[in-house]
C-alpha positions as CSV (number, residue, x, y, z in Angstrom):
1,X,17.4,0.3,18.4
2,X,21.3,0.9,18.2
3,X,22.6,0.0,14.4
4,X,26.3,-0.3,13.8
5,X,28.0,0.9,10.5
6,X,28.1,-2.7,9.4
7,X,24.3,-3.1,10.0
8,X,23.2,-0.4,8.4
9,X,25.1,-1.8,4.8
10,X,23.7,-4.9,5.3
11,X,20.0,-3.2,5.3
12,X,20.7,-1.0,2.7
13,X,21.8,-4.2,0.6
14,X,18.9,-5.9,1.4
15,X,16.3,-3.1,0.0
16,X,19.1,-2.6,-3.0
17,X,17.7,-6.6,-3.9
18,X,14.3,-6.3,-2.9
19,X,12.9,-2.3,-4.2
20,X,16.1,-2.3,-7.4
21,X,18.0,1.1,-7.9
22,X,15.4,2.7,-9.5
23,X,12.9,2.6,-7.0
24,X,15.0,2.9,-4.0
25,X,15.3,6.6,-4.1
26,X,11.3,6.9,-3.6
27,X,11.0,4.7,-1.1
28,X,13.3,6.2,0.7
29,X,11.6,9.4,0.6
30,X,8.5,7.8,1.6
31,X,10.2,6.8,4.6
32,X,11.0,9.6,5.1
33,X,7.9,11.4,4.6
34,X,6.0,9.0,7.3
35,X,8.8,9.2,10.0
36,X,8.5,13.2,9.7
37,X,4.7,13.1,9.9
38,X,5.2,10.7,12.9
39,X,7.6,12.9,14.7
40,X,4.9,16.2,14.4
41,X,2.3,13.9,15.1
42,X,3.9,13.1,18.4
43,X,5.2,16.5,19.2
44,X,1.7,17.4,18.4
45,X,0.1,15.3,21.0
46,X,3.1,16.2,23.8
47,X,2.2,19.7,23.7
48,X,-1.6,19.2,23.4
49,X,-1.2,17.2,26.9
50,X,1.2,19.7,28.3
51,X,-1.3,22.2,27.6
52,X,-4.0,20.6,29.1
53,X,-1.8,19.2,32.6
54,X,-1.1,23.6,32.9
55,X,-5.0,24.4,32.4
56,X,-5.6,21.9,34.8
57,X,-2.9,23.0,37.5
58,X,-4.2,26.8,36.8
59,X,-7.4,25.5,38.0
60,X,-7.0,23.8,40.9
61,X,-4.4,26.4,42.7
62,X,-6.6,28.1,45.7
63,X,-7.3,31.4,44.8
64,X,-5.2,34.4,47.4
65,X,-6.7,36.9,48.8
66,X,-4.9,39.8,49.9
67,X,-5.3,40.4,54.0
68,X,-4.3,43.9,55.5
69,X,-1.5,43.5,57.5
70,X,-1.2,42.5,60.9
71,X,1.2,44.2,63.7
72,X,4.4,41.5,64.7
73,X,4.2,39.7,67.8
74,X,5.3,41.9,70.5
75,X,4.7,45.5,69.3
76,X,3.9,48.5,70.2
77,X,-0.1,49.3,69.7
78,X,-0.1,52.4,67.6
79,X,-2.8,53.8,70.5
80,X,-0.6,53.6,73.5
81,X,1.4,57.0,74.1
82,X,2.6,56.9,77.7
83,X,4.8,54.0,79.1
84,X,3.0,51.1,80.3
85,X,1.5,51.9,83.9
86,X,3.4,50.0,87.1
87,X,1.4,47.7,88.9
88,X,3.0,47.3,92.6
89,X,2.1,43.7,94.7
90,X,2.1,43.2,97.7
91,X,5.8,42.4,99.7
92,X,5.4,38.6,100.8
93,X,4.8,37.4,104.0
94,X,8.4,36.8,104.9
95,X,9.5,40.4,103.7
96,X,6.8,42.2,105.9
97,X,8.0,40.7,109.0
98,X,11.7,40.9,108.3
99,X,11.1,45.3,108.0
100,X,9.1,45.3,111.6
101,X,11.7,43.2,113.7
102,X,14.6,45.6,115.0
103,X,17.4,43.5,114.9
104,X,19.0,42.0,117.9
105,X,22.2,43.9,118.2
């Protein structure tokens, strides 16, 4: 509800005719009054709700539990002193007979 200047003398001259001068003063206090009580009413309410939307969000967040920690991906064990022991395979096939053939020279 936008009111221009010019609206707001035209409503002004209105309740001039209908309340009289002597009575406008009161009910503009009135007015007053109820749109105050309105206002605390509805902050009132907004904070009663927000209140209630944070007990509720309190509520329903999982509860954490605290887990020791855990060693990275790709660390050292804490156990291990000596370096990792050397496993030796087998030469293939093709390697084996490659060392017994003298070569043809």
């Amino acid at each position: 509800m936008n009111l221009g200047f010019p609206e707001m003398i035209f409503l002004f001259l209105i309740a001039l005719l209908i309340f009289g001068p002597k009575k406008l003063p009161e009910v503009g206090r009135q007015i007053g009054r109820a749109l105050n009580e309105f206002k605390r009413a509805s902050n009132e309410f907004k904070s009663q709700i927000e209140s209630e939307i944070a007990q509720l969000d309190r509520d329903t967040e999982p509860q954490q539990q605290i887990l020791p920690p855990e060693p990275p991906v790709g660390a050292i064990a804490a156990l291990s002193v000596g370096p990792e022991p050397h496993v030796e395979t087998a030469p293939l096939e093709s390697e084996s007979t490659s060392l017994t053939k003298a070569p043809d020279a």
